[in-house]
mmCIF entry with sequence, helices, sheets and N, C-alpha, C, O atoms, coordinates in Angstrom:
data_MODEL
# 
_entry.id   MODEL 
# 
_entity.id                         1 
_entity.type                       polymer 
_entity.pdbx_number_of_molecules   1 
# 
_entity_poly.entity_id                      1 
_entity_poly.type                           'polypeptide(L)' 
_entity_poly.nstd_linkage                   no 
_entity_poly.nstd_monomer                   no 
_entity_poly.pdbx_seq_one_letter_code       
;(UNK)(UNK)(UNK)(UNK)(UNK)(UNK)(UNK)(UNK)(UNK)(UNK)(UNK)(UNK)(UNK)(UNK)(UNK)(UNK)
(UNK)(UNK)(UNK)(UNK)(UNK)(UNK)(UNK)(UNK)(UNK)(UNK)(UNK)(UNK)(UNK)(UNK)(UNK)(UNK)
(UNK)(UNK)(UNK)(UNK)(UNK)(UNK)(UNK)(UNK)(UNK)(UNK)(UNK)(UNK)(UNK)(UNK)
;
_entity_poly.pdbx_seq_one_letter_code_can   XXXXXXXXXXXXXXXXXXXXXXXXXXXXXXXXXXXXXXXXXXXXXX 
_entity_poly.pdbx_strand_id                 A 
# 
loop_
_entity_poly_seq.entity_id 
_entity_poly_seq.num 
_entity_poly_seq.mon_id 
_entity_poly_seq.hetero 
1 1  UNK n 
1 2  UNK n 
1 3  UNK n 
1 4  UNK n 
1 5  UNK n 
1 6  UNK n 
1 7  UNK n 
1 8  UNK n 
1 9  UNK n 
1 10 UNK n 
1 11 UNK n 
1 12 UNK n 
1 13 UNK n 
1 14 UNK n 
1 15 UNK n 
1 16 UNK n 
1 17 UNK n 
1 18 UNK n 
1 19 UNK n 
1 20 UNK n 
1 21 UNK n 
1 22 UNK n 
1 23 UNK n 
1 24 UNK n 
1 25 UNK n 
1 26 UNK n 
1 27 UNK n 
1 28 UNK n 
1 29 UNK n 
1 30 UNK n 
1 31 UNK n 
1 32 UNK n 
1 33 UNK n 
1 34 UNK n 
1 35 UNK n 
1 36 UNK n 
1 37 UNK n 
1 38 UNK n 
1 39 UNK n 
1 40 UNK n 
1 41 UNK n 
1 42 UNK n 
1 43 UNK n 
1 44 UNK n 
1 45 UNK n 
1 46 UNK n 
# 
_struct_asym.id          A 
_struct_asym.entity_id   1 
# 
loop_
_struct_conf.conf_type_id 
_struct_conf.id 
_struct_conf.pdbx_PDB_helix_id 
_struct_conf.beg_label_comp_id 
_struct_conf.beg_label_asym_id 
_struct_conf.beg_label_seq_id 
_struct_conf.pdbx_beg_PDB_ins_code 
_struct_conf.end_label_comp_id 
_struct_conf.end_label_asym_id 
_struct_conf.end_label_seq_id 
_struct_conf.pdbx_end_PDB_ins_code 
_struct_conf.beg_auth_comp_id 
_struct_conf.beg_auth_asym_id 
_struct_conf.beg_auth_seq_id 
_struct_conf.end_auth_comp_id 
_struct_conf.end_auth_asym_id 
_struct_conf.end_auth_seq_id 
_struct_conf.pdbx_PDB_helix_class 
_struct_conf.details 
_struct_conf.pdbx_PDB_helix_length 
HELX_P HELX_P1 AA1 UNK A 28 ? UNK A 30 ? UNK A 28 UNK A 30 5 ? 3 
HELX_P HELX_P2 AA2 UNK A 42 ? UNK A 45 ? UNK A 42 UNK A 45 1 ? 4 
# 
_struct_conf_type.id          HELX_P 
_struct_conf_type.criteria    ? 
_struct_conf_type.reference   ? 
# 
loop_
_struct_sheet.id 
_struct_sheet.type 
_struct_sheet.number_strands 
_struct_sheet.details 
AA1 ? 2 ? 
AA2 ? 2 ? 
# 
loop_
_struct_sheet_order.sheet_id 
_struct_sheet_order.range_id_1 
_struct_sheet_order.range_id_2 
_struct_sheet_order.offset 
_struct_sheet_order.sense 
AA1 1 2 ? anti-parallel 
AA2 1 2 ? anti-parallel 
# 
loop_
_struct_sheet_range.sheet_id 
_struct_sheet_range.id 
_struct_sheet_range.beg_label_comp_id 
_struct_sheet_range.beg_label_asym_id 
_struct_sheet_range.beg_label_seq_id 
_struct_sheet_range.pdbx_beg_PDB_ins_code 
_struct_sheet_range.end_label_comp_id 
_struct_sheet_range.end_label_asym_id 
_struct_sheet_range.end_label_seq_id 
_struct_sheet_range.pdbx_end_PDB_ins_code 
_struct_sheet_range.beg_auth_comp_id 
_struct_sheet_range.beg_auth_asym_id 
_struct_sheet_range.beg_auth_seq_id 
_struct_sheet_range.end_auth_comp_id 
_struct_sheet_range.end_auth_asym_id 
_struct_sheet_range.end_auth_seq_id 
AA1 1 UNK A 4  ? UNK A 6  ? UNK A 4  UNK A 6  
AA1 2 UNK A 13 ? UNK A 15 ? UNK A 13 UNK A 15 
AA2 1 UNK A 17 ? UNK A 18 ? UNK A 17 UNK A 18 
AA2 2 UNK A 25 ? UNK A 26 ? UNK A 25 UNK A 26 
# 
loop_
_atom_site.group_PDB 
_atom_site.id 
_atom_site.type_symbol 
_atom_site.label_atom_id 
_atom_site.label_alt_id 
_atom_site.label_comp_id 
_atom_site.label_asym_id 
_atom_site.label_entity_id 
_atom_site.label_seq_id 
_atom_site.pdbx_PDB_ins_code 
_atom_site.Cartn_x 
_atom_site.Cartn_y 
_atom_site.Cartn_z 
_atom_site.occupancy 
_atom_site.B_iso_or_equiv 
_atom_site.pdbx_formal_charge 
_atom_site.auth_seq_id 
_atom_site.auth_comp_id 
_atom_site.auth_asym_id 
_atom_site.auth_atom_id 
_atom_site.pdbx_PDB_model_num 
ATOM 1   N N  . UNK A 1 1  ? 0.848  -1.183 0.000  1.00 0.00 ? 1  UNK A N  1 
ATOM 2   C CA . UNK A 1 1  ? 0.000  0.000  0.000  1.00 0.00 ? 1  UNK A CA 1 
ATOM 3   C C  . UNK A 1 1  ? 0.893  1.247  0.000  1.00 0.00 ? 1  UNK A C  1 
ATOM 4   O O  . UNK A 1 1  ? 1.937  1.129  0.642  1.00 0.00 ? 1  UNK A O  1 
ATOM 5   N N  . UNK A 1 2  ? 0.702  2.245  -0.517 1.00 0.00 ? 2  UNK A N  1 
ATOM 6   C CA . UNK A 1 2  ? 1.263  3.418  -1.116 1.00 0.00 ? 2  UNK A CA 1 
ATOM 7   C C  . UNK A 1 2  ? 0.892  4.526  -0.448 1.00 0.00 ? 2  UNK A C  1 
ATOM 8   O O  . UNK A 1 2  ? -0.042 5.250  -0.794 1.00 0.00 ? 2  UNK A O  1 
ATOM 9   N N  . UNK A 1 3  ? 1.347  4.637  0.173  1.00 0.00 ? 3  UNK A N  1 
ATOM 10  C CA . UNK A 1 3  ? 1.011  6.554  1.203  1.00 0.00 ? 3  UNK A CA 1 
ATOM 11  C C  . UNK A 1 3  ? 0.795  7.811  -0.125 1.00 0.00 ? 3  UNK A C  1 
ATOM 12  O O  . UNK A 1 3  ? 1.452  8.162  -1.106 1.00 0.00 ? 3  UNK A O  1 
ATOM 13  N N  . UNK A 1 4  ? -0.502 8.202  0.505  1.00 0.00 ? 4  UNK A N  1 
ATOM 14  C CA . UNK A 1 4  ? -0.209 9.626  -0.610 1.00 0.00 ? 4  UNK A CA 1 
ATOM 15  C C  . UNK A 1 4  ? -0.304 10.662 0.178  1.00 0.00 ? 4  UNK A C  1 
ATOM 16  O O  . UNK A 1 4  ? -0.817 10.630 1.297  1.00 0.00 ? 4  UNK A O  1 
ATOM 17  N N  . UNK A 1 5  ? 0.186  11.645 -0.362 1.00 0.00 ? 5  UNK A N  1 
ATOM 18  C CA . UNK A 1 5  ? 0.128  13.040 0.482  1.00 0.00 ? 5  UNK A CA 1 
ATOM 19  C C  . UNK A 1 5  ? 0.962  14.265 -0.037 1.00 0.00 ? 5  UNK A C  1 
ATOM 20  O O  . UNK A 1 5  ? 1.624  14.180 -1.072 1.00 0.00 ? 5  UNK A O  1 
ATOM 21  N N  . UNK A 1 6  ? 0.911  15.274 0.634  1.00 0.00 ? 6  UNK A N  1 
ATOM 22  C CA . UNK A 1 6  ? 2.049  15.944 0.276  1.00 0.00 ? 6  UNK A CA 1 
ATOM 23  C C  . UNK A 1 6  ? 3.469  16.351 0.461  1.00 0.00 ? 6  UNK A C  1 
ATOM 24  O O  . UNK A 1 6  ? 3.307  17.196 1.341  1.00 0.00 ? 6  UNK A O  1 
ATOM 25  N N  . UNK A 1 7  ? 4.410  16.334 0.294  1.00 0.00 ? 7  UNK A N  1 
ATOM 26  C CA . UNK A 1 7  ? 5.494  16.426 0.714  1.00 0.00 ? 7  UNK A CA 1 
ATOM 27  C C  . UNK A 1 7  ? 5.437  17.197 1.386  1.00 0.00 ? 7  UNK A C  1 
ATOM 28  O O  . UNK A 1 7  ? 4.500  17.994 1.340  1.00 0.00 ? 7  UNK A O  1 
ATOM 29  N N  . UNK A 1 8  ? 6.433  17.286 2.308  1.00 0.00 ? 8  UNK A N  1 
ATOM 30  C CA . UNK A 1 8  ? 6.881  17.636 3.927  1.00 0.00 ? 8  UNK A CA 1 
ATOM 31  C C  . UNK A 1 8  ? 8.066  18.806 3.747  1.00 0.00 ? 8  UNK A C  1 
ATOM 32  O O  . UNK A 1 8  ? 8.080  19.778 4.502  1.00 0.00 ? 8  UNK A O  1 
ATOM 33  N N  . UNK A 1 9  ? 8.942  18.653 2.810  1.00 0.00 ? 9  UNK A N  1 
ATOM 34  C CA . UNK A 1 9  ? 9.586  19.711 2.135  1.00 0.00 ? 9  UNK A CA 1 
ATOM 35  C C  . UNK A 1 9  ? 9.481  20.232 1.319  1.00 0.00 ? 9  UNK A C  1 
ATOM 36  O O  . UNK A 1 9  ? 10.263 21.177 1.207  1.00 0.00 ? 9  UNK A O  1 
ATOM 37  N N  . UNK A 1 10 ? 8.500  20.013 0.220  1.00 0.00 ? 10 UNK A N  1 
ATOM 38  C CA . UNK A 1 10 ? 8.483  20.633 -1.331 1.00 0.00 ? 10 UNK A CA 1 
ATOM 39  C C  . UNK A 1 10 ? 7.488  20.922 -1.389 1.00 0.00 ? 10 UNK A C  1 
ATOM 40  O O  . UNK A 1 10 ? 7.237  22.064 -1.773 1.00 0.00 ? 10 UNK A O  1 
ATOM 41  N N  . UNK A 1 11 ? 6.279  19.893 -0.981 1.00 0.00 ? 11 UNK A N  1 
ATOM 42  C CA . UNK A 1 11 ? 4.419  20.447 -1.289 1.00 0.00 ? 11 UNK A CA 1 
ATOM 43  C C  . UNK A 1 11 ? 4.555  19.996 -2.285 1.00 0.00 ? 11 UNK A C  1 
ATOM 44  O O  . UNK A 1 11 ? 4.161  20.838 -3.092 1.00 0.00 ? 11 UNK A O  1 
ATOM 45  N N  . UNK A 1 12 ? 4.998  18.856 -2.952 1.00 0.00 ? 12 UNK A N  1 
ATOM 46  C CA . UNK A 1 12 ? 4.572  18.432 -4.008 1.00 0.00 ? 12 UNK A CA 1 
ATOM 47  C C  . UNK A 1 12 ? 3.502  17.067 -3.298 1.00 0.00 ? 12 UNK A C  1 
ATOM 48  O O  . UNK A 1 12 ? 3.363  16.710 -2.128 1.00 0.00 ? 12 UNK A O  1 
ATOM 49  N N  . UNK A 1 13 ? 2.782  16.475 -4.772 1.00 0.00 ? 13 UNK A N  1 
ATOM 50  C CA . UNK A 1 13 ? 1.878  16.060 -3.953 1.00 0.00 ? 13 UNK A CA 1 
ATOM 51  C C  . UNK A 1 13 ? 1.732  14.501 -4.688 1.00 0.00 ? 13 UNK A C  1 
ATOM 52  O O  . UNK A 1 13 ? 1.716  14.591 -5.916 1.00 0.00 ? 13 UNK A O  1 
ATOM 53  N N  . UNK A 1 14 ? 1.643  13.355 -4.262 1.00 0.00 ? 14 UNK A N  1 
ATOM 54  C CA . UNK A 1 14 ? 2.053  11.693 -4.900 1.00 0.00 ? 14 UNK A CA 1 
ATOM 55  C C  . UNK A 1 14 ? 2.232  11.174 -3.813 1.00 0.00 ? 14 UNK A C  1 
ATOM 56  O O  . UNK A 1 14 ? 1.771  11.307 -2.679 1.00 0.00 ? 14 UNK A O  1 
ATOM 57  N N  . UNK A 1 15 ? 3.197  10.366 -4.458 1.00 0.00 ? 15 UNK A N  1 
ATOM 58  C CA . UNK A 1 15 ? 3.520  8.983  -3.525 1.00 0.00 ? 15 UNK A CA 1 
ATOM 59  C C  . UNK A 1 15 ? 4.672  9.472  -2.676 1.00 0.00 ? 15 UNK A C  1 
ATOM 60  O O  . UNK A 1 15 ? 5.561  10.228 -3.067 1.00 0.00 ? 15 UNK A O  1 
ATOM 61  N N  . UNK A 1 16 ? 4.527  8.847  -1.227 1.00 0.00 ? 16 UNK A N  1 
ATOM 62  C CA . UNK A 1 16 ? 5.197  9.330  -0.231 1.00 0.00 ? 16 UNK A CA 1 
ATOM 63  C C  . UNK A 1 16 ? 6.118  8.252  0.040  1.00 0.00 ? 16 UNK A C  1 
ATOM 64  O O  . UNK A 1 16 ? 6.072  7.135  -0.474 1.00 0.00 ? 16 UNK A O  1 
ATOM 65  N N  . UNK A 1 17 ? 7.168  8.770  1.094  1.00 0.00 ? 17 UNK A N  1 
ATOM 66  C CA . UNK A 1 17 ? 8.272  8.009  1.487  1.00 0.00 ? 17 UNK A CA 1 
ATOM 67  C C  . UNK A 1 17 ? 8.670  8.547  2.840  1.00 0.00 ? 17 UNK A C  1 
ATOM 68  O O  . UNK A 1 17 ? 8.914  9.754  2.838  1.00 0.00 ? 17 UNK A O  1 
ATOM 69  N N  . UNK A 1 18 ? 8.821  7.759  4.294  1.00 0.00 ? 18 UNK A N  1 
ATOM 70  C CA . UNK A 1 18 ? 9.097  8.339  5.038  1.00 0.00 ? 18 UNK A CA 1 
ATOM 71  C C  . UNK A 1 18 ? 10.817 8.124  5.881  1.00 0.00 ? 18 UNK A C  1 
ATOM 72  O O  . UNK A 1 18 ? 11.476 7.157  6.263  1.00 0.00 ? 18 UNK A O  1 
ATOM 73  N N  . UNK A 1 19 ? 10.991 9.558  5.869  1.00 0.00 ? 19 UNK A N  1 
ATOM 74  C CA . UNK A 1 19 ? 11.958 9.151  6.543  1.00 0.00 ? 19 UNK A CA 1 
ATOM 75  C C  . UNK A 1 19 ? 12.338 9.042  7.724  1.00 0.00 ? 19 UNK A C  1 
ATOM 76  O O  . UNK A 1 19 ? 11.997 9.695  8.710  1.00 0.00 ? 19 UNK A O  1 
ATOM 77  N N  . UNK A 1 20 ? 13.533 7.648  7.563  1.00 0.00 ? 20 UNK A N  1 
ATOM 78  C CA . UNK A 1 20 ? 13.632 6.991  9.086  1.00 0.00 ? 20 UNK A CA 1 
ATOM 79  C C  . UNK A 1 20 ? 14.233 7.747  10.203 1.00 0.00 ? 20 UNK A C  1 
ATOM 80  O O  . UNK A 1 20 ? 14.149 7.339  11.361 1.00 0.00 ? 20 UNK A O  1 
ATOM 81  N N  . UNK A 1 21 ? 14.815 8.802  9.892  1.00 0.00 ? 21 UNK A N  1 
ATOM 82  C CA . UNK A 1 21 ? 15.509 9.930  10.839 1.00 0.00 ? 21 UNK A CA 1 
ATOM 83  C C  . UNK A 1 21 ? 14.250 10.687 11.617 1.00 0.00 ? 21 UNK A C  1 
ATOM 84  O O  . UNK A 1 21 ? 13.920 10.557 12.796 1.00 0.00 ? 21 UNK A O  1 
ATOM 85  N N  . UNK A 1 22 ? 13.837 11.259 10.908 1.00 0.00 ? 22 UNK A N  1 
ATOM 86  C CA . UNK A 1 22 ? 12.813 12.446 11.092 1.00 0.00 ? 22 UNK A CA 1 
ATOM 87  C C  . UNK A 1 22 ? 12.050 11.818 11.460 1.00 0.00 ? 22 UNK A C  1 
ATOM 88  O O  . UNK A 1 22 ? 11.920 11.728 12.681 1.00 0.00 ? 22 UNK A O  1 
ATOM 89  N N  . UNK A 1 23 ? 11.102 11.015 10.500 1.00 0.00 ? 23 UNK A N  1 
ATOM 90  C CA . UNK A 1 23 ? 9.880  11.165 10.269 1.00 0.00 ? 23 UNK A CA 1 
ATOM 91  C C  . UNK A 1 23 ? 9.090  11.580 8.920  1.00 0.00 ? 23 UNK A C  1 
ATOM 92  O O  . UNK A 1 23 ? 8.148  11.062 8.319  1.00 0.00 ? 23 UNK A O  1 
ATOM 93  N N  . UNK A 1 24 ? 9.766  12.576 8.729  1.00 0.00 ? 24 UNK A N  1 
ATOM 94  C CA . UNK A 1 24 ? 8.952  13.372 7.646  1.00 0.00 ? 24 UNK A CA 1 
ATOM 95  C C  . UNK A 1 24 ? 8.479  12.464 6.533  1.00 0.00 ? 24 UNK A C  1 
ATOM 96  O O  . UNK A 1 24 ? 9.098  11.462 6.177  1.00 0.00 ? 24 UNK A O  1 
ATOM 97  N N  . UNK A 1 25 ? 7.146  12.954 5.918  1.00 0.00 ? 25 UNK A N  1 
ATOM 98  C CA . UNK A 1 25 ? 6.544  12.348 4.680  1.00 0.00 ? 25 UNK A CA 1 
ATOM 99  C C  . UNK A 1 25 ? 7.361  12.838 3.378  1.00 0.00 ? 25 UNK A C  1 
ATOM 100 O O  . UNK A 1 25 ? 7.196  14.056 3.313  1.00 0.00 ? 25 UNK A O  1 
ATOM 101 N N  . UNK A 1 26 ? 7.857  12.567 2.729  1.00 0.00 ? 26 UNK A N  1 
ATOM 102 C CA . UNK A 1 26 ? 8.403  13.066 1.551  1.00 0.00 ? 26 UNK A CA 1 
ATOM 103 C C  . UNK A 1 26 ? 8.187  12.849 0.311  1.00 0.00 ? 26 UNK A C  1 
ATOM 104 O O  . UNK A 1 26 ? 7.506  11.828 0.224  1.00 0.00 ? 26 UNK A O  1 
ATOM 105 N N  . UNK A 1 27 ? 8.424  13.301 -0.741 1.00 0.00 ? 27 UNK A N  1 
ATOM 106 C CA . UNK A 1 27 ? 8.322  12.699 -2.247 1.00 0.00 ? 27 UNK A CA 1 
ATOM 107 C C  . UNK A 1 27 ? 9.929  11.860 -2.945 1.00 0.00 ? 27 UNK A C  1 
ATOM 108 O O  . UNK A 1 27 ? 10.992 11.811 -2.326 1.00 0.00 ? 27 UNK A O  1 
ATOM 109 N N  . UNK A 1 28 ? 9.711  11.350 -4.186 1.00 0.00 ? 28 UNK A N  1 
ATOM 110 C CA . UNK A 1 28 ? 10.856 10.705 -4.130 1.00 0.00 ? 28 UNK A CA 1 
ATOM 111 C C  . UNK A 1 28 ? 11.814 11.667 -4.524 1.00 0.00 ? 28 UNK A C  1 
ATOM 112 O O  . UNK A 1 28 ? 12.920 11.437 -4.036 1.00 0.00 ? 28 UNK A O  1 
ATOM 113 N N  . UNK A 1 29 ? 11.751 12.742 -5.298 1.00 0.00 ? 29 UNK A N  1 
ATOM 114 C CA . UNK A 1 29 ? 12.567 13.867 -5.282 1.00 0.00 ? 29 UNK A CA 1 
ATOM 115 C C  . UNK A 1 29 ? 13.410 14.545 -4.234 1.00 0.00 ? 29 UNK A C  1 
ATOM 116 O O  . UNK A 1 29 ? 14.446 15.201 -4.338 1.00 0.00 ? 29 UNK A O  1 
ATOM 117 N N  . UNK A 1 30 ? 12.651 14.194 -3.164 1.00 0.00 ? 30 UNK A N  1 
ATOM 118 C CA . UNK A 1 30 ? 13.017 14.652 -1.206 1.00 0.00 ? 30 UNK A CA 1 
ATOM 119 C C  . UNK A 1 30 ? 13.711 13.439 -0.551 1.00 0.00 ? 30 UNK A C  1 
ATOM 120 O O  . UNK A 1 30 ? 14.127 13.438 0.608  1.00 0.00 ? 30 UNK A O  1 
ATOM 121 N N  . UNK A 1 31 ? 13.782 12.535 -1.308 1.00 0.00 ? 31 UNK A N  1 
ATOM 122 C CA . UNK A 1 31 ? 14.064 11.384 -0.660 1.00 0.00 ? 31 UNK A CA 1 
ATOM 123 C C  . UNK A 1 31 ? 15.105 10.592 -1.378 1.00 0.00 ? 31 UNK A C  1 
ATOM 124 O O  . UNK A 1 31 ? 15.234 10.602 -2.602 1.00 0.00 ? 31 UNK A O  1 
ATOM 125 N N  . UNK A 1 32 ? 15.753 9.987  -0.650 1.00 0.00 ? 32 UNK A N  1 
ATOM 126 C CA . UNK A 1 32 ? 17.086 8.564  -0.769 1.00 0.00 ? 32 UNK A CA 1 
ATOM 127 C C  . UNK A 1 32 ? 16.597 7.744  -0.507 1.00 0.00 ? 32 UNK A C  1 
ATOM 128 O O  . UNK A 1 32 ? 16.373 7.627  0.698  1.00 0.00 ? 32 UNK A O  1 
ATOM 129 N N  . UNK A 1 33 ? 16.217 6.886  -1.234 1.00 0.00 ? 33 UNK A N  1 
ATOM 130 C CA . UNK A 1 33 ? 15.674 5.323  -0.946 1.00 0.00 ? 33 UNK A CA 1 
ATOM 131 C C  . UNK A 1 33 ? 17.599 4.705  -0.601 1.00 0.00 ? 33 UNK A C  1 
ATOM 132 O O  . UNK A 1 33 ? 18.017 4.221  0.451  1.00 0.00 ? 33 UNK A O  1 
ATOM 133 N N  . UNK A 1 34 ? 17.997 4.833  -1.249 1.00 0.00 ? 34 UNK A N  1 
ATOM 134 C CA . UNK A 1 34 ? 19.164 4.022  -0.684 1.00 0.00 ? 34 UNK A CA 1 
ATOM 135 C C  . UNK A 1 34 ? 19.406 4.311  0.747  1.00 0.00 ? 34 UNK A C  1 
ATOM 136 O O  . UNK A 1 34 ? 19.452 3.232  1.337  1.00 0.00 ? 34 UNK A O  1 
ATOM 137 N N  . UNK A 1 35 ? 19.542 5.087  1.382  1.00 0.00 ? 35 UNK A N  1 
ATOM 138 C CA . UNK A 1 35 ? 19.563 5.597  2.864  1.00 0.00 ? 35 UNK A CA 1 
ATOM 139 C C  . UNK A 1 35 ? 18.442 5.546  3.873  1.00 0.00 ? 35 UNK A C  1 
ATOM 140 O O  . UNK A 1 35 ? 18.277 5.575  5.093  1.00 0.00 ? 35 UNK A O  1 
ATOM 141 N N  . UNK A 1 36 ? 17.584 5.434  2.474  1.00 0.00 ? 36 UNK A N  1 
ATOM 142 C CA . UNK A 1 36 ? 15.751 6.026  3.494  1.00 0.00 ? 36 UNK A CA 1 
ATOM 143 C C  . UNK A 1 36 ? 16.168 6.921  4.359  1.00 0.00 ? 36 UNK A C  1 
ATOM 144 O O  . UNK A 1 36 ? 16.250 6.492  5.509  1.00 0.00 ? 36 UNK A O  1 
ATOM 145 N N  . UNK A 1 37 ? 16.482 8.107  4.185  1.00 0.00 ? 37 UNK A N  1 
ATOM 146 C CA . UNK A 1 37 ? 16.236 9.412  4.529  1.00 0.00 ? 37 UNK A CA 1 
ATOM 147 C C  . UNK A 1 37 ? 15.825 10.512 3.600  1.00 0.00 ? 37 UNK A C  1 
ATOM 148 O O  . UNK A 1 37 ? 15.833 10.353 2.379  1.00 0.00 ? 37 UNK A O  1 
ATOM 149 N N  . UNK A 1 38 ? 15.422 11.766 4.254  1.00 0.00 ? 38 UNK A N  1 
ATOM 150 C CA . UNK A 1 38 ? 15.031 12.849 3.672  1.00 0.00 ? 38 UNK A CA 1 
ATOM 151 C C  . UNK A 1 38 ? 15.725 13.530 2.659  1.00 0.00 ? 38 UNK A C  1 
ATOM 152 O O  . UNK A 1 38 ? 16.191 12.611 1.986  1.00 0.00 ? 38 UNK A O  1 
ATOM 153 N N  . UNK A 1 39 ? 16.049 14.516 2.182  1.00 0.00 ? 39 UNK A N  1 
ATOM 154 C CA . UNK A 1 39 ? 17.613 15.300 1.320  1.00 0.00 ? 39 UNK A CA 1 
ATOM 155 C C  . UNK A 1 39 ? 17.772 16.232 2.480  1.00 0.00 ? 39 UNK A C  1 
ATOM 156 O O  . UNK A 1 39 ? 18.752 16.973 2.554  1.00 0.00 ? 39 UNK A O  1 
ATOM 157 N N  . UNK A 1 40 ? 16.695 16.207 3.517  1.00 0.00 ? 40 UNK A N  1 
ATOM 158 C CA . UNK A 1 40 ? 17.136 17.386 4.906  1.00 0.00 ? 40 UNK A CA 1 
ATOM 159 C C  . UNK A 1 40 ? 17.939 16.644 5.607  1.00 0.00 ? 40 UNK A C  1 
ATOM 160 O O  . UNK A 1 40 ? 18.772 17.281 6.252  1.00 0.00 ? 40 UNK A O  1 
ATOM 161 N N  . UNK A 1 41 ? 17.977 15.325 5.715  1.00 0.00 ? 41 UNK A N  1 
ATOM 162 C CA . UNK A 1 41 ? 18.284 15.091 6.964  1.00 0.00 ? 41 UNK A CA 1 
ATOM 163 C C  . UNK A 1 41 ? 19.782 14.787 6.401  1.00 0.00 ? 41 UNK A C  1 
ATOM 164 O O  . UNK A 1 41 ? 20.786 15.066 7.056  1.00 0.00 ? 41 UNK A O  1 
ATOM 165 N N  . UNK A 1 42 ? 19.828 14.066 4.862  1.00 0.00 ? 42 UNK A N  1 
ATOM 166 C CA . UNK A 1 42 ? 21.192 13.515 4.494  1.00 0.00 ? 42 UNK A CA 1 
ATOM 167 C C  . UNK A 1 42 ? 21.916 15.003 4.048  1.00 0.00 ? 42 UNK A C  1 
ATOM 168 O O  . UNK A 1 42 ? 23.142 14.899 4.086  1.00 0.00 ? 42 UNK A O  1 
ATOM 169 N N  . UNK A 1 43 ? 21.656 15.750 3.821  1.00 0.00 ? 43 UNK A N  1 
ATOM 170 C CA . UNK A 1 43 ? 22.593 17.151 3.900  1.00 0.00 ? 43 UNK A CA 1 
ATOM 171 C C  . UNK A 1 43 ? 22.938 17.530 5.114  1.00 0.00 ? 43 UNK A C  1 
ATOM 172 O O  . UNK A 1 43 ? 23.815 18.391 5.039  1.00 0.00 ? 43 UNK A O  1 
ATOM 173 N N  . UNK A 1 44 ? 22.500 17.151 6.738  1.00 0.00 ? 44 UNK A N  1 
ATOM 174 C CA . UNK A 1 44 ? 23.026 17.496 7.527  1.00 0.00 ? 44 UNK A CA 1 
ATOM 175 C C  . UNK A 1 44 ? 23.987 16.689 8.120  1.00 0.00 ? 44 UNK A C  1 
ATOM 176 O O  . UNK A 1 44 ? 24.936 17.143 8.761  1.00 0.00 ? 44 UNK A O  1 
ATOM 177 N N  . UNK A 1 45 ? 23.730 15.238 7.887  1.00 0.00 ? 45 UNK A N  1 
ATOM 178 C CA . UNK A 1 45 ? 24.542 14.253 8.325  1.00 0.00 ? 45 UNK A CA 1 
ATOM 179 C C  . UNK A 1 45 ? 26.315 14.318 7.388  1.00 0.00 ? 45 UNK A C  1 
ATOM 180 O O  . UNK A 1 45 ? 27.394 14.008 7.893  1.00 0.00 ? 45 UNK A O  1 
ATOM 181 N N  . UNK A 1 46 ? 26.121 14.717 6.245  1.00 0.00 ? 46 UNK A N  1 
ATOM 182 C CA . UNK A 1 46 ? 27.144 15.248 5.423  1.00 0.00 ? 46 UNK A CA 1 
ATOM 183 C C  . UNK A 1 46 ? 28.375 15.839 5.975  1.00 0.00 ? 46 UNK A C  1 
ATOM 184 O O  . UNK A 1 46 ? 29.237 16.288 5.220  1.00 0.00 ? 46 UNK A O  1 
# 
């Protein structure tokens, strides 16, 4: 099953992905499936 909503950083609006740091709902544009994190959270861990 497929989460929809809107992204958590962008407001774009599809299929979601959450990340395991945060939390946050994201889009795949906002998101690292290889990491399963956000692009917020993996730019800070950087």
């Amino acid at each position: 099953m497929d989460l929809m909503g809107l992204c958590n950083i962008c407001g774009k609006p599809g299929i979601m992905n959450t990340c395991i740091l945060c939390g946050r709902i994201v889009c795949s544009n906002c998101y690292d499936p290889q990491n399963k994190v956000c692009c917020s959270c993996k730019s800070s861990k950087q």
